[in-house]
N, C-alpha and C positions, 0 to 999 in steps of 0.2 A: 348677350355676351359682351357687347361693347360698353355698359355699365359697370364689369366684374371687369373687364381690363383697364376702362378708366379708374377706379376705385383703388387698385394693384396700383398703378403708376402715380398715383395722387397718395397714396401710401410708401411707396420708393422713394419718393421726389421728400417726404418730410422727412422720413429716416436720413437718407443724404445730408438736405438742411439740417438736422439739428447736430448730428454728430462734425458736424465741417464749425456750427457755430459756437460748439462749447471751446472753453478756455481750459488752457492746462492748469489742472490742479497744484495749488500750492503743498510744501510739506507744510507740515505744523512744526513750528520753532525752529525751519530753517534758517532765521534770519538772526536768533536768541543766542548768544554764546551761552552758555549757560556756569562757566567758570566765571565771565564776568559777574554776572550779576550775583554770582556767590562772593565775589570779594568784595561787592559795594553794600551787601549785606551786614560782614565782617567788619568793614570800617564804619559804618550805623552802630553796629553795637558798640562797639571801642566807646561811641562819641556819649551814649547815654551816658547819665551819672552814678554811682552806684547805690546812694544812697535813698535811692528813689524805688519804690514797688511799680504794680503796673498802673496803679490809678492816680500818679504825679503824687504821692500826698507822704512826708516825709517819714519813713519806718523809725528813725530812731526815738529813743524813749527821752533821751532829752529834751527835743523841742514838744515833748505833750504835757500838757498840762494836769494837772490832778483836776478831775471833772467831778462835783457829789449835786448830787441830784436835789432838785429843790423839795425842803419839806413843807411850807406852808405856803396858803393858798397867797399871799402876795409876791411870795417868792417866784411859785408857777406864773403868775399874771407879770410880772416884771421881765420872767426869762422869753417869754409866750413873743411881748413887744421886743426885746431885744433883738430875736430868732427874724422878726417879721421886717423889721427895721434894717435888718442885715443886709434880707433874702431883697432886698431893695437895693441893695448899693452895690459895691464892684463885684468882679470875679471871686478875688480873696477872702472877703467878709462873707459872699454866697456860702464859697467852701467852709468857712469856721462855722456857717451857721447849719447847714446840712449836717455837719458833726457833730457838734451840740445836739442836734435833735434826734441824731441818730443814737449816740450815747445817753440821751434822754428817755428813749425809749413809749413817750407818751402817745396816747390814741390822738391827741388835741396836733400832734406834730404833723399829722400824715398828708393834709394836704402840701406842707411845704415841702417835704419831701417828693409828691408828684411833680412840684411844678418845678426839683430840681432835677428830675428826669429830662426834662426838656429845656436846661438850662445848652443855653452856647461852649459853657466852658467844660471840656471834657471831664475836668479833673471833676467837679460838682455832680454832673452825671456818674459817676463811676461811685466816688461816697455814696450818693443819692441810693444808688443802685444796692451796696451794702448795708446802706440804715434798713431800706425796706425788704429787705429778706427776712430780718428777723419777723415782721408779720404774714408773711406767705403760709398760707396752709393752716392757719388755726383759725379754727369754726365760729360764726358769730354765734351771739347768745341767742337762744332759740324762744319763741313767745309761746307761753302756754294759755291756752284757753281753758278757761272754768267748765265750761260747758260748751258742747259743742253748736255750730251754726244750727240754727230750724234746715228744714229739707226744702222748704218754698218760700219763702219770705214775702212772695207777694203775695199770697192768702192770709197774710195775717194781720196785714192793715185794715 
């Protein structure tokens, strides 16, 4: 019996301690006005510009240029270096070139486009992001075989 009354008391004794050591709980967002931070919302928006979308890059049709796709093969080899020469130098020429290549639409463009997924300047990622939609989802070309494999290939050496 004195093991089952030790064991009782050594079981009292933690219930006690733990309930005496918890902390009172906090509310959630007691601390939050939440009207304020609705009007520092308010003046965020005021401050954007309007002429801007959401991926920095300017919607009106004035500053874009008429874009025609290159028809011959030095033309593609000339745009290919320019795109590559860009995607090297600042923020801005990043972003012209992302778009170029996005408006380009070529299979030869798609690593720059990856590697402007992981560009620093948002606005380049966000382009980046719209040139490579257009390839999402459609199937590579499939390889057909004449005849199909042998069944053991090592019997036949």
């Amino acid at each position: 019996m004195n093991g089952l009354f030790a064991g009782a008391a050594v079981f009292a004794l933690s219930l006690a301690l733990w309930g005496l050591g918890r902390r009172p709980r906090k509310l959630l967002l007691s601390s939050t006005d939440a009207s304020s931070v609705a009007a520092l919302n308010r003046v965020q928006l005021t401050l954007v510009k309007p002429g801007l979308d959401m991926a920095g890059v300017a919607s009106g049709s004035a500053s874009q240029k008429v874009w025609t796709s290159p028809t011959t093969s030095l033309e593609r080899l000339t745009l290919h270096r320019q795109l590559r020469d860009a995607m090297a130098a600042g923020p801005e020429q990043r972003l012209d070139a992302v778009t170029q290549a996005g408006l380009w639409g070529h299979v030869s463009v798609m690593p720059m486009l990856r590697r402007g997924l992981h560009d620093s300047d948002s606005r380049v990622v966000f382009a980046a992001a719209a040139a490579i939609e257009r390839y999402r989802g459609k199937p590579r070309a499939e390889v057909i075989q004449d005849a199909p494999a042998p069944r053991n290939v090592a019997r036949m050496r």
